[in-house]
C-alpha positions in Angstrom: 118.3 58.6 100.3 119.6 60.8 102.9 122.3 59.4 105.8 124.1 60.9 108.2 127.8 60.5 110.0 129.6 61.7 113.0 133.3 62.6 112.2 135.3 61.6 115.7 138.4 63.2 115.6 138.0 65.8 112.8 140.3 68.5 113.5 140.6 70.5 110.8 138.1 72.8 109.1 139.8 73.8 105.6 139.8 69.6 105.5 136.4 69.7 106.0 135.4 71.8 103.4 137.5 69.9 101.2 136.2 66.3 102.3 132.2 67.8 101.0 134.2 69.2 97.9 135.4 66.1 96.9 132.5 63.9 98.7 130.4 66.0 96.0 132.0 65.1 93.4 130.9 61.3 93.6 128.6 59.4 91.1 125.2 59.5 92.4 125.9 62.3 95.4 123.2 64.9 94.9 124.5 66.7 97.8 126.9 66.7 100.5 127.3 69.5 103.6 129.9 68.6 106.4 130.1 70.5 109.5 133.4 70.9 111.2 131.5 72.9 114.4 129.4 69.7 114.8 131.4 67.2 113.5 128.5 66.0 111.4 128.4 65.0 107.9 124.7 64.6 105.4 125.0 62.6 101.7 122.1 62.5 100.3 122.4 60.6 97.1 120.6 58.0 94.7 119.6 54.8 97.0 121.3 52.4 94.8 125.0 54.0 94.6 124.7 54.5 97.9 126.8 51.9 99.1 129.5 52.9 96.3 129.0 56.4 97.9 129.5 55.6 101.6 132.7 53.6 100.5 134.0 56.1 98.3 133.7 58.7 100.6 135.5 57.0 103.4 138.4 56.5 101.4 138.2 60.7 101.0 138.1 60.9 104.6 140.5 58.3 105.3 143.1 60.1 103.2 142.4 63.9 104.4 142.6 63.2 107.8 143.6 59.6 108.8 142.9 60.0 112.2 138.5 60.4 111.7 136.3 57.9 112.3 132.9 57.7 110.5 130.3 57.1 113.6 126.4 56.7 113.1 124.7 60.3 113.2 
């Protein structure tokens, strides 16, 4: 499964690259890219940890850069 996020607010690239570092890291996350120019973000991961994924990963977000909010690509 394959879903995709806009980042409002995302002002900083080095936290970018460290959101898809960690993002990537998750159980069931076959691969993550985040894009700081387009402030886009792609999972694609197993369809039923994808939930767990999605939450997970907002947390990871949440944390690196309070201020982003995850928006329907």
């Amino acid at each position: 499964m394959k879903k995709s996020f806009r980042l409002d607010g995302l002002g900083c690239a080095n936290c970018a690259a460290k959101m898809e570092k960690r993002i990537s890291k998750l159980d069931g996350v076959s691969k993550v890219t985040v894009n700081f120019m387009t402030t886009k973000m792609v999972i694609e991961g197993e369809d039923e940890k994808m939930p767990m994924i999605l939450e997970e990963a907002e947390k990871i977000i949440k944390k690196l850069e309070p201020q982003v909010v995850l928006g329907k690509g």
